[in-house]
Every structure is written in C-alpha cells, then in structure tokens.
C-alpha positions as CSV (number, residue, x, y, z in Angstrom):
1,X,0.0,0.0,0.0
2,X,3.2,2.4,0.4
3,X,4.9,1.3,-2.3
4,X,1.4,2.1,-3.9
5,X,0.8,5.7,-3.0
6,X,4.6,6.9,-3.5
7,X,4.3,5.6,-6.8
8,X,1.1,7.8,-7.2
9,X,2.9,10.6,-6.1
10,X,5.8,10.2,-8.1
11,X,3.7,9.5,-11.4
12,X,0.8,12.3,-10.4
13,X,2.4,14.8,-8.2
14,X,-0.9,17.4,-8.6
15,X,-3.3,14.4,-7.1
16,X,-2.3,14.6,-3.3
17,X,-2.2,18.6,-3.1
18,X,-5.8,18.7,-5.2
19,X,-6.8,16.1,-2.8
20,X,-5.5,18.2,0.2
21,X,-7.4,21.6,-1.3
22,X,-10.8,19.9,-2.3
23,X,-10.6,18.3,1.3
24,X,-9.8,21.7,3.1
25,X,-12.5,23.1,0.8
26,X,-15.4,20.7,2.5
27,X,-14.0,21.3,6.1
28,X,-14.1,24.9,5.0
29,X,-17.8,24.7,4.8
30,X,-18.4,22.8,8.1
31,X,-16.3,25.9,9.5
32,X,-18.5,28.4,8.0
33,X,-21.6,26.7,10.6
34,X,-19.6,26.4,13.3
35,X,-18.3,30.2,12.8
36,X,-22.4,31.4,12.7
37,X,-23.7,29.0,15.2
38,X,-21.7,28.3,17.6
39,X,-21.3,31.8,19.2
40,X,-24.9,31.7,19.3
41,X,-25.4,28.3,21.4
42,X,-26.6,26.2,18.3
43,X,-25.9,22.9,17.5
44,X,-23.6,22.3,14.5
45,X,-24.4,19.1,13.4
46,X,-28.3,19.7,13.3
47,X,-30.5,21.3,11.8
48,X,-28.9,21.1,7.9
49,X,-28.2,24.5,6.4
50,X,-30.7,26.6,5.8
51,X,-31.5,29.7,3.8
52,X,-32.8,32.7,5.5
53,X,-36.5,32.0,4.6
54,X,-36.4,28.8,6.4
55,X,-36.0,26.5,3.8
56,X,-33.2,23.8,3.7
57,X,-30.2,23.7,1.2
58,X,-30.0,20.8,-1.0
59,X,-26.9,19.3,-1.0
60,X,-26.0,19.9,-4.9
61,X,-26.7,24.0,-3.6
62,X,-23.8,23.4,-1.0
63,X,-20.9,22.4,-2.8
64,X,-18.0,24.1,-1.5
65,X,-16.8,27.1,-3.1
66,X,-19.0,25.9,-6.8
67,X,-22.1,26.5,-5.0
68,X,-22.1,30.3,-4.9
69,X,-20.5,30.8,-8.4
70,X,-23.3,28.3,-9.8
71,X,-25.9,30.1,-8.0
72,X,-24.3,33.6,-8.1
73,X,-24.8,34.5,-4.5
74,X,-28.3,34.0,-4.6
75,X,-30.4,31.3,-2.9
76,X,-32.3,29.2,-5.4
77,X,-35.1,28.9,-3.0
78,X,-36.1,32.8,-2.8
79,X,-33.8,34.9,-4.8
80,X,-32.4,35.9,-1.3
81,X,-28.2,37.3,-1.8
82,X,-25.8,35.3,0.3
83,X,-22.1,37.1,1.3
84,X,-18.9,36.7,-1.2
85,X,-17.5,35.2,3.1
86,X,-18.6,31.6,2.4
87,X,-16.9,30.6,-1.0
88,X,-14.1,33.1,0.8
89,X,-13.6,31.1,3.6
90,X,-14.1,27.3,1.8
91,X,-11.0,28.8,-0.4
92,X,-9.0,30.1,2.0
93,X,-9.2,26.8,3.9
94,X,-8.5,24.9,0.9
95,X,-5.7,27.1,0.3
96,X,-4.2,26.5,3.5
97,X,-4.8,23.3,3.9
98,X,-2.9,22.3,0.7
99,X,0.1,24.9,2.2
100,X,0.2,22.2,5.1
101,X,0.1,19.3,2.9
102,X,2.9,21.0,0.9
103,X,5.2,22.0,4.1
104,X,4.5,19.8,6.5
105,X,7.7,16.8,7.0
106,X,4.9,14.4,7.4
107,X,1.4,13.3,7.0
108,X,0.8,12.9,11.1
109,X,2.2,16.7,11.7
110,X,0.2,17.8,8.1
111,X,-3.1,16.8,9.9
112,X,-2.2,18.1,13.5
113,X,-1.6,21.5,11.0
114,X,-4.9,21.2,9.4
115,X,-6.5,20.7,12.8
116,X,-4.4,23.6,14.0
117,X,-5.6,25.7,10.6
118,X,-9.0,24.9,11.5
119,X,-9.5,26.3,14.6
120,X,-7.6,29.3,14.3
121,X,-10.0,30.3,11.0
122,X,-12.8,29.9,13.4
123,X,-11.5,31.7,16.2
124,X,-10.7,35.0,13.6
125,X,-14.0,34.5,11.8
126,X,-16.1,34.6,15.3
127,X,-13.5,37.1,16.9
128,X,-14.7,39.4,13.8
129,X,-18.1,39.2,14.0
130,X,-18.4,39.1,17.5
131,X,-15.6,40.0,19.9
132,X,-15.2,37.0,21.5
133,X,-13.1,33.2,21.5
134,X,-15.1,31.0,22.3
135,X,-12.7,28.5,24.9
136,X,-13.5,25.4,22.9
137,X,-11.0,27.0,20.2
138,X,-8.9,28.5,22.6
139,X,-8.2,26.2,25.3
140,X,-9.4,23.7,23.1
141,X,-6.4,24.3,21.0
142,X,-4.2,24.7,24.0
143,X,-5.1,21.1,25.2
144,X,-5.1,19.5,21.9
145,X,-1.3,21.0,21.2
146,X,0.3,19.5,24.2
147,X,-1.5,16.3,23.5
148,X,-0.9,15.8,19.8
149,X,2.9,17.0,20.9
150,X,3.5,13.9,22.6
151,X,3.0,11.6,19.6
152,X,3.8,13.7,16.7
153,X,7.2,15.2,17.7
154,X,7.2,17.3,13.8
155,X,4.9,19.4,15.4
156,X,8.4,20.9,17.4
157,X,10.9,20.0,14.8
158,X,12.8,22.4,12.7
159,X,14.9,22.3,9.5
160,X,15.3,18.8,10.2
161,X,15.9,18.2,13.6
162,X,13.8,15.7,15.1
163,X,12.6,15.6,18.6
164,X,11.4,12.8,20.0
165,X,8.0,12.6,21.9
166,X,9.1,13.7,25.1
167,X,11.0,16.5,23.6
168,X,7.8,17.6,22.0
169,X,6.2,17.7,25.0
170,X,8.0,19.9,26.9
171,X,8.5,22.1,24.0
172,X,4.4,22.7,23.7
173,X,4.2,22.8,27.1
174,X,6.8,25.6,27.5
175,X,5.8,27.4,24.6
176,X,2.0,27.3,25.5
177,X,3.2,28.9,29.3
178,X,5.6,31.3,27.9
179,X,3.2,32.4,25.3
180,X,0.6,32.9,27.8
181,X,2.7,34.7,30.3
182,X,4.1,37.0,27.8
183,X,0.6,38.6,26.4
184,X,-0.7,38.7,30.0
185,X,1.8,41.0,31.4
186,X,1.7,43.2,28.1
187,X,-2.4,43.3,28.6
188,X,-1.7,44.5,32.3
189,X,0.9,47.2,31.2
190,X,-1.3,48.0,28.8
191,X,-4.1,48.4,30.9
192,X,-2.1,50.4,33.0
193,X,-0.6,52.6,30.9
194,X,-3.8,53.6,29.0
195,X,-6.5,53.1,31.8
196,X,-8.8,51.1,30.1
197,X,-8.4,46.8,29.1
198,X,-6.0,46.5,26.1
199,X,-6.9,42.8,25.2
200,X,-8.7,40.6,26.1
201,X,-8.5,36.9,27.8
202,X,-9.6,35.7,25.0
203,X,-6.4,36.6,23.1
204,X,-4.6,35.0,26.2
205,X,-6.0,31.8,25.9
206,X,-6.0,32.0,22.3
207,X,-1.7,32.6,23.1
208,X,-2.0,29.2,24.8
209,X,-3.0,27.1,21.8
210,X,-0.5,28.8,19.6
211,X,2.3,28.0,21.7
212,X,1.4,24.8,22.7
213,X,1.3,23.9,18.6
214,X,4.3,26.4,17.6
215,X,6.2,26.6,20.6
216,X,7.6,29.3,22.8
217,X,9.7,30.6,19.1
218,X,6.2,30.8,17.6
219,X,4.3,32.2,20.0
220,X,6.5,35.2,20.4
221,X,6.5,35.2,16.9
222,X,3.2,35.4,16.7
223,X,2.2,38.2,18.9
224,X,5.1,40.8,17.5
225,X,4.4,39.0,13.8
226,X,0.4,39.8,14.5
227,X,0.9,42.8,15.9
228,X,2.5,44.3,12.6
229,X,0.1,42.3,10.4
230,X,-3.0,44.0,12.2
231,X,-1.5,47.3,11.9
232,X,-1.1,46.9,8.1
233,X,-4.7,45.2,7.9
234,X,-6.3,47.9,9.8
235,X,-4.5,50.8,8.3
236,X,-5.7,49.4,4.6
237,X,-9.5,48.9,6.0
238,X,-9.0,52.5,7.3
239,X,-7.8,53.7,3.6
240,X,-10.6,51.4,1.7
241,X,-13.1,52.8,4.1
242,X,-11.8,56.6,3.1
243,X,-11.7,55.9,-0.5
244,X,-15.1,53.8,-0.7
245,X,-16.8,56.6,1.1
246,X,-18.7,54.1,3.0
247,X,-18.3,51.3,6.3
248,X,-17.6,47.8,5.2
249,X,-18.2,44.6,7.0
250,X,-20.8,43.0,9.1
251,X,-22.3,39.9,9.7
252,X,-23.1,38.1,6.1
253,X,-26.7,37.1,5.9
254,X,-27.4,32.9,5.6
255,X,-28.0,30.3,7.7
256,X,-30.0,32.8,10.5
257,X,-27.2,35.2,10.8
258,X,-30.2,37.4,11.7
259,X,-30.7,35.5,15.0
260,X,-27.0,35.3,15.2
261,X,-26.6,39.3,15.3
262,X,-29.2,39.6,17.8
263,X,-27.9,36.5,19.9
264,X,-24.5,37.2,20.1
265,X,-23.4,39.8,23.1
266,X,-20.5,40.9,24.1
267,X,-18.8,38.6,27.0
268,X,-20.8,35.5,25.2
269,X,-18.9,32.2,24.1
270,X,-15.5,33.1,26.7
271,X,-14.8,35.7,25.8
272,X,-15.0,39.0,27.1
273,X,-17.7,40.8,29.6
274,X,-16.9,44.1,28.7
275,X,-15.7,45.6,25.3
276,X,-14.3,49.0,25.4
277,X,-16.4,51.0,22.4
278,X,-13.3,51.4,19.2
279,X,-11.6,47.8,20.2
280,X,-10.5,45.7,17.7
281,X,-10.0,42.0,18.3
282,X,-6.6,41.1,18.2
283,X,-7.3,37.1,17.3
284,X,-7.5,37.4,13.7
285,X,-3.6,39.2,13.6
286,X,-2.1,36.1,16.0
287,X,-3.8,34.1,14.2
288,X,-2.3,34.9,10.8
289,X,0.8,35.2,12.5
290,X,1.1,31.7,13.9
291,X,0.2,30.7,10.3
292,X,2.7,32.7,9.0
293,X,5.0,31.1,11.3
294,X,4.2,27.7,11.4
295,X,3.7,27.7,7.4
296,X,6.6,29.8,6.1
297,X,9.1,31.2,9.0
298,X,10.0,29.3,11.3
299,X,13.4,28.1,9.8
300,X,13.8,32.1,9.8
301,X,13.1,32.5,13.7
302,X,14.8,29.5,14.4
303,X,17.9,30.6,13.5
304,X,17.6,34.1,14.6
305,X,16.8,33.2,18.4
306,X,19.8,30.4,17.5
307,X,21.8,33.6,16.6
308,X,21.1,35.7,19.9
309,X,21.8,32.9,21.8
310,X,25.3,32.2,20.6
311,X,26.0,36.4,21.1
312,X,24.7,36.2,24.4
313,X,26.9,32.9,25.7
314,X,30.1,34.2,23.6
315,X,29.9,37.5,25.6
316,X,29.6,36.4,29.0
C-alpha cells in the first residue's frame, strides 16, 4: 500500500495537493456553521443548512466554493443574496490546507496543522463578527497541542531536527506557558498605561493554543508578527473605508445570521464581559501570524533566536 501511493505521487504529483485543497474546501464549509452558530449556542451538526426563509439547502446548492459561483450568491429557493464570506472562507481553507500538505515533514504533523488551521480560521472569523473566543477553540487548542505533541514530535521539529515525543512535550508545554505569560503581562501594562483593558482573555487563551502547537519561538512570533500584520490590515481597512466613502463589513446574511446578530453579546462564548467601544480583536492578527510562522518562518526565527543565543553565551 506504500509502495502504492509513493508511486502515485511520483507519477501524479498534482493528485495529493488537489486532494488536500478539495478536502480543506469541505471542512471549510463545516467551519462556515460552526463560525455562525456556535457563538450563538446552536448545534452544528443539526439542523442542515438553511437559507434565511427557512427553507433547507439541497446538498447539490452546498458544494464548497461551486455552489455560490453556480448560483451567483443568490439562494435558489427565494432569490435571497448570500455574502462573497462563504466561498471566501471554503477557499481560504483549501488554500491553506494544501500549504500544510505541501510544508508539513509528514502526514501525522500535516493533519495536526490542518486541525491547528482549522480552529484558528474559526477563532478569527467569530472574533470578527463578535468580539469573543469561544474556549473550545482557545483552550481547546491549547489542550489538543500539548496532546498531539506527545505523539507527533514534527509538530516541534525544525529544519530537520527531530525531537522525540518527550522533547515535544515539553516544548508545547513551554511554549503554551511562555506564550501565555508573555501577552498577560503586556495586557496588564497596557491596561495600566492607557487606563482602560487592552486585550482581552480571549487573546490570552488564544496565546495558549499557539504556543502549545508552535512553541515558545512561535508564540513570540506570533504576537510581535500579528501585531504588525494587524496594523497593516487595519491601516488598509481605514484607507478602503476613506476611499469607498462608506463602512464595510458586518455579519453576512445565511443560515440565521439574523438571529445570530441579535444573539451574540459581548462577554458570550469566553470571551470578554466588557468591550471597550473602538476595540478591535486582536485574534485574527495572531492568528495569521502563527500561520505565518508555522507555514513559512519558522526556519527564519529558528535561527535568529539560535543567533542571539550564541551572542549572548560568547559574551559572557
């Protein structure tokens, strides 16, 4: 059977990264009902999808990322227009999905990634909408790091060095406490400083999972790395905003995002109880910067912190 599918990959090397796209794709459209129901208590799993008016989608309507081009972002059912955010998130799960397929040293750490992937697009999507994480993606992920650390030691290995279980271990469990520690004591100097809550502990949590998956490198990386990414991201929604004449954004209408709007409060699904009127979530920028790291940079900071390191001991 080995033998079988290295010889598929040597003869057809587009059919496992089109497999790993069209298979981030689907999950991509399970994400887009747990991103709209789960902040509002709903179960996932049941009822179906459904349009606004009530009616269920049939399953040849649903196909990831086809569906809305075939239909044009309108429901067949009523005419109703559906938001550009569902094909947008079934591609850019696909997408990612086939960049962990692609950079991954192994199948076992490829599908802890794709987990990994997974909940961090939910966590951003809901964090948008609503100002909140909910735990089960945040702790959640913090949980299922050090876990899947301890039997898939690629999750901690870098250009080539391999870890064994153990070693894997403790490096999620280090990362996920120094990640954690590090954005708490910047939220209370922040909080200090400017007299009103700088983050919230949703983000903290949310620090946990990505250092229990990425390590204490990643982690760190991830919060300066986000940081600049949500700068740049909210500096170019401030200048679209200006040119456009006109906000942008809100929740996309489908599958009761109505009832979603009007269920959803601040505080709901862990996160915070009180959101200071301006905030901006910070979720979505560590997110995209532990994907950044985990996907493209972490040879990069690897050798930098290597680099420090070898100053520091050679001077003392």
């Amino acid at each position: 059977m080995k033998e079988a599918l290295l010889t598929m990959a040597r003869t057809m090397p587009w059919y496992f990264p089109t497999v790993a796209f069209i298979f981030g794709a689907c999950i991509g459209s399970f994400l887009n009902v747990c991103i709209y129901r789960i902040p509002a208590g709903k179960s996932v799993t049941r009822p179906g999808s459904r349009c606004v008016c009530g009616k269920a989608i049939a399953w040849y309507d649903n196909i990831p990322i086809l569906g809305w081009f075939i239909l044009r972002g309108r429901a067949r059912c009523c005419g109703q227009a559906f938001s550009f955010r569902y094909p947008a998130v079934e591609i850019l799960t696909g997408a990612l999905f086939l960049a962990c397929w692609l950079r991954a040293p192994d199948l076992p750490t490829a599908l802890a990634w794709m987990l990994f992937t997974s909940m961090l697009i939910c966590a951003t999507f809901i964090d948008l909408d609503t100002m909140t994480i909910p735990d089960r993606f945040s702790v959640g992920g913090f949980v299922a790091g050090i876990v899947l650390s301890a039997f898939i030691p690629g999750l901690h290995s870098v250009d080539g060095l391999r870890l064994t279980g153990f070693e894997s271990l403790l490096s999620s469990i280090q990362g996920a406490f120094i990640g954690t520690a590090l954005i708490y004591w910047i939220m209370i100097v922040a909080e200090i400083a400017l007299r009103r809550p700088a983050m919230g502990e949703g983000d903290v949590k949310l620090m946990g999972a990505i250092g229990a998956f990425c390590g204490w490198q990643g982690a760190v990386f991830a919060l300066f790395g986000g940081a600049v990414l949500g700068t740049v991201a909210v500096v170019s929604w401030g200048l679209t905003k200006l040119i456009l004449g006109k906000g942008l954004g809100g929740l996309p209408p489908g599958d009761n995002a109505e009832e979603l709007a009007k269920a959803v409060l601040p505080g709901a699904a862990g996160g915070d109880d009180d959101v200071p009127e301006g905030a901006m979530p910070f979720g979505p920028a560590l997110a995209g910067g532990a994907l950044l790291y985990m996907l493209l940079a972490s040879g990069y900071v690897s050798d930098y912190f290597s680099q420090i390191s070898w100053l520091f001991l050679r001077n003392r």
